[in-house]
C-alpha positions as CSV (number, residue, x, y, z in Angstrom):
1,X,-9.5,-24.5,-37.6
2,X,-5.6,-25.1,-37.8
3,X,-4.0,-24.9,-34.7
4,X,-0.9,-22.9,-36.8
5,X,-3.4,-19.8,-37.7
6,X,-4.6,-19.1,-34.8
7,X,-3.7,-16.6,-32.4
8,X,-4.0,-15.7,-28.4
9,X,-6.6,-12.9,-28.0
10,X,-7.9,-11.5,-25.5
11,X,-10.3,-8.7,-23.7
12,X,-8.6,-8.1,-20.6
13,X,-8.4,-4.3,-21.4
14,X,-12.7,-4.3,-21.2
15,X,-12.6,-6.3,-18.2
16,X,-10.7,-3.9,-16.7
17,X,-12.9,-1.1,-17.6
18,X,-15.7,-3.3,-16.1
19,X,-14.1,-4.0,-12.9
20,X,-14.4,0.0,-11.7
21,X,-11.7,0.6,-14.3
22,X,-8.5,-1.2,-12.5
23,X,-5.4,0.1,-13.1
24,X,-2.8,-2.2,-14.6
25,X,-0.9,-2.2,-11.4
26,X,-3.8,-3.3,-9.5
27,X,-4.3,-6.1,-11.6
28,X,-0.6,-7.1,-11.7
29,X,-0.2,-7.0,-8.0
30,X,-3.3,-8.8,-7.5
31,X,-2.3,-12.0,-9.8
32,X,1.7,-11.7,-8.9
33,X,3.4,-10.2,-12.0
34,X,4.4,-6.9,-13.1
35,X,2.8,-4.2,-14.6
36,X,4.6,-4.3,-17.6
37,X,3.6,-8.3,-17.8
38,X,-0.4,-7.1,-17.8
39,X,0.4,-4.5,-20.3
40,X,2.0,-7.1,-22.5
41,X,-0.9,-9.8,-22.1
42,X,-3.5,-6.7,-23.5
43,X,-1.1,-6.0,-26.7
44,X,-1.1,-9.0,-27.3
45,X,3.0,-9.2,-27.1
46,X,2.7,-11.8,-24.6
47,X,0.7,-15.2,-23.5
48,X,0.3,-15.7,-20.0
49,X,0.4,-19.7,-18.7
50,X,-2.4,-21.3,-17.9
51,X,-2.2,-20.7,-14.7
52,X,-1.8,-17.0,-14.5
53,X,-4.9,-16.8,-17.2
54,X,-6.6,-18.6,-14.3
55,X,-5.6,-16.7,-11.8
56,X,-6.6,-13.4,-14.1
57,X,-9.7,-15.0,-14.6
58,X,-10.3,-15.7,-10.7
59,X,-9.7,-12.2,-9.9
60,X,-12.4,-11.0,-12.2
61,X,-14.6,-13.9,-11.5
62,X,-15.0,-15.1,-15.0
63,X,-14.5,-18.1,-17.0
64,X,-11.1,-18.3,-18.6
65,X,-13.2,-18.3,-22.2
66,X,-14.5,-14.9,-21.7
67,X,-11.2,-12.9,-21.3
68,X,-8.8,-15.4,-23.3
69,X,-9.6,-16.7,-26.7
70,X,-8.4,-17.7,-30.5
71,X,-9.0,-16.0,-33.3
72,X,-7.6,-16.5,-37.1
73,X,-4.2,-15.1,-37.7
């Protein structure tokens, strides 16, 4: 795959609904950002780091891979 057609997905929404449906806040507060940062990560308006995809991926005790990953443009 090129690197320059792929895009940051992700499937934070579902593990949120998993998790005893979390609220955004929760999440946000939980990792260290805003609300408005975890609601931007889901829409896909915004990538987090790497580190607060890790951290994301701590809280929900998952591999990074199963939340984050690339998908064709």
């Amino acid at each position: 795959m090129e690197s320059k057609n792929l895009k940051l997905k992700n499937d934070l929404r579902r593990c949120r609904f998993e998790h005893n449906e979390i609220s955004q806040q929760r999440l946000a507060n939980a990792v260290g950002v805003t609300r408005l940062t975890i609601h931007s990560i889901e829409k896909g308006k915004f990538n987090p780091s790497v580190l607060l995809a890790l951290k994301i991926a701590e809280f929900f005790n998952k591999p990074v891979g199963e939340i984050f990953y690339l998908e064709k443009d």
